[in-house]
Phi, psi and omega in degrees: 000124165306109181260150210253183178302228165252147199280358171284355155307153187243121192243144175227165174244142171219186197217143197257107167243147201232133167277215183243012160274356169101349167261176217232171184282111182197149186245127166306109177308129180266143165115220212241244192317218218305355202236002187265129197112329184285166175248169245190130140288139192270142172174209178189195167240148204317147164248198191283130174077031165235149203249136182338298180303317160308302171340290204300295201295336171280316141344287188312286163350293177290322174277301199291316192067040186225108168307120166251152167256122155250139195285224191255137183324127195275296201186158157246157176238123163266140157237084140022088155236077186072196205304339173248220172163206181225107185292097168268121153252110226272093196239151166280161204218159164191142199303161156247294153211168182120177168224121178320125194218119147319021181318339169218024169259156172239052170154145188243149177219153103322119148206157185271133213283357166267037139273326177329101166267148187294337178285353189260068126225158188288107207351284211264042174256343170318278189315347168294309149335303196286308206293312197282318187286325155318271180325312210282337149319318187273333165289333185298299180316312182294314170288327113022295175261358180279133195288155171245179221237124160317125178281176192203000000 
């Protein structure tokens, strides 16, 4: 069982979509202050009696206009803000159908996560970053060492 923040927390889900070129899906916040412009892993926040996972697939529906399988639990992230804060809870994902469609963004990017800079995302999607720029080092290294293989 996921155990979660303190309930005066704000909890939200998001979703990690990956092609098969290794880059992954994040959106740009729309409007006017501190977090608008920035980019984002897509998801939202929880409503009441919905479980993370219901969240990401009704979110996604609603931001995207895309049906998701979510996959497997990423990370959680808490982010501090004064007394209260932000629960992200982070999952891999994968399209079913639709095409990512801005609907409440003012932008979609495909991008590769070593291009990723941390400052263009939103305080607590960093560690998400961080996190996507590990793995994808570490699949490299693993491919890397692999001998390579001849047609026949």
């Amino acid at each position: 069982m996921l155990k979660t923040a303190a309930p005066d927390w704000l909890r939200v889900a998001a979703a990690v979509i990956k092609r098969g070129d290794g880059t992954v899906l994040i959106a740009r916040r729309s409007g006017p202050g501190p977090e608008g412009g920035r980019w984002e892993f897509p998801g939202g926040k929880l409503e009441t009696g919905e479980s993370f996972r219901q969240c990401l697939v009704r979110e996604l529906k609603e931001e995207l206009a895309v049906d998701i399988e979510v996959r497997k639990l990423l990370c959680v992230v808490r982010h501090e803000v004064g007394p209260s804060g932000i629960e992200l809870v982070v999952y891999e994902a994968g399209l079913v159908s639709g095409e990512p469609a801005a609907l409440e963004h003012d932008g979609l990017l495909w991008a590769e996560p070593a291009a990723m800079e941390e400052d263009d995302f939103c305080e607590p999607d960093r560690p998400v970053v961080r996190l996507l720029k590990r793995e994808r080092q570490a699949g490299d290294k693993t491919a890397a060492g692999r001998p390579e293989q001849k047609a026949g």
